[in-house]
DRENDO-976951 format. One line per field, with one value per residue: residue in one letter; x, y, z of N, C-alpha, C in turn; chain. Coordinates in steps of 0.2 Angstrom, whole numbers. Example, Ala and Ser with C-alpha at 12.3 -4.5 7.8 and 13.67 -1.06 7.14 Angstrom:
<pts>
res	A/S .
n_c1	66/64 .
n_c2	-28/-11 .
n_c3	39/35 .
ca_c1	62/68 .
ca_c2	-22/-5 .
ca_c3	39/36 .
c_c1	66/64 .
c_c2	-16/0 .
c_c3	39/39 .
chain	A/A .
</pts>
This chain:
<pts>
res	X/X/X/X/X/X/X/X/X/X/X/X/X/X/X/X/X/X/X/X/X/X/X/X/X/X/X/X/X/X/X/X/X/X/X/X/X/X/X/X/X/X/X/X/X/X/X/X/X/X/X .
n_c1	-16/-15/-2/-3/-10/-4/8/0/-1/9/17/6/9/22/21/12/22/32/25/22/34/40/31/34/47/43/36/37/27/13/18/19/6/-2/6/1/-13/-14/-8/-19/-28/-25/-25/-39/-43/-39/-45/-55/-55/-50/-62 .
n_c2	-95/-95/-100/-93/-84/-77/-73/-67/-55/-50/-46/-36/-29/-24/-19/-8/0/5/14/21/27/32/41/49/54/62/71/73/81/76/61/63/63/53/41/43/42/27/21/26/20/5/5/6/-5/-17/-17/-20/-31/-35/-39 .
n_c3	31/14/2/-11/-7/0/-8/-16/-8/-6/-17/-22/-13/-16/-27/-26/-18/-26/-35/-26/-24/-36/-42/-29/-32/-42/-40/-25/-14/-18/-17/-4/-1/-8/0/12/11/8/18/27/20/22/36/39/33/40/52/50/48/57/65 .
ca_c1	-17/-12/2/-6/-15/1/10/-3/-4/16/17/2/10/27/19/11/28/36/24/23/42/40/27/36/52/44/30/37/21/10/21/18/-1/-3/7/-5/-19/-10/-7/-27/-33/-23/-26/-45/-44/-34/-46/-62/-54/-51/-67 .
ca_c2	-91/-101/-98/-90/-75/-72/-71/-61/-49/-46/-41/-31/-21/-22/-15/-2/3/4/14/28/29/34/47/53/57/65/76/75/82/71/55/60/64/45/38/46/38/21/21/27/12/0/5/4/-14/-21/-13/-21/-39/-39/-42 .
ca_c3	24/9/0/-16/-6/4/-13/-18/-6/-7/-24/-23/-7/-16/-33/-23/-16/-31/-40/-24/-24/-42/-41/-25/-34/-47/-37/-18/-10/-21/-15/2/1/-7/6/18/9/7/25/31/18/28/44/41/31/46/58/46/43/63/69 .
c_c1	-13/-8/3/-7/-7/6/9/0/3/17/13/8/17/27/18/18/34/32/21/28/41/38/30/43/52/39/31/30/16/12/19/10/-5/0/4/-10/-17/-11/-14/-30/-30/-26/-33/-47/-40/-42/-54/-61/-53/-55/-70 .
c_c2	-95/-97/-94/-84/-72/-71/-65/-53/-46/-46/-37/-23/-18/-18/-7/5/6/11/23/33/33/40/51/57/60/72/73/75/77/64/55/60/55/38/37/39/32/17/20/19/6/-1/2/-5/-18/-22/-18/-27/-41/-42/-47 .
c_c3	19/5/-7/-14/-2/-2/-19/-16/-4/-12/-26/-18/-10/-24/-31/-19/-22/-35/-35/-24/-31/-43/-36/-25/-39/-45/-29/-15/-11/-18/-9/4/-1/-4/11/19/9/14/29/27/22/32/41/38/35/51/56/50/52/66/65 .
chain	A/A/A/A/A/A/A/A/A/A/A/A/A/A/A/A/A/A/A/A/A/A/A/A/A/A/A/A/A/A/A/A/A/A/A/A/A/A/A/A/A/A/A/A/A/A/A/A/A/A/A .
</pts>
């Protein structure tokens, strides 16, 4: 992987962290119902990009 996409794809993941923590300390439930979903979209773009 070249050094650009993996620069990418950790300032994406660490934006997204950043912006559930936020939502999660202002609406709890909400923060865990998009952690969920954060989590399911992973899993299945791991599950994609395997094969």
């Amino acid at each position: 992987m070249s050094q650009k996409r993996t620069s990418a794809i950790i300032l994406v993941v660490v934006l997204v962290f950043v912006v559930v923590t936020l939502v999660a300390l202002g609406n709890p439930a909400l923060g865990v119902a998009i952690s969920a979903g954060v989590t399911v979209a992973t899993l299945v773009w791991k599950m994609l990009h395997a094969k």
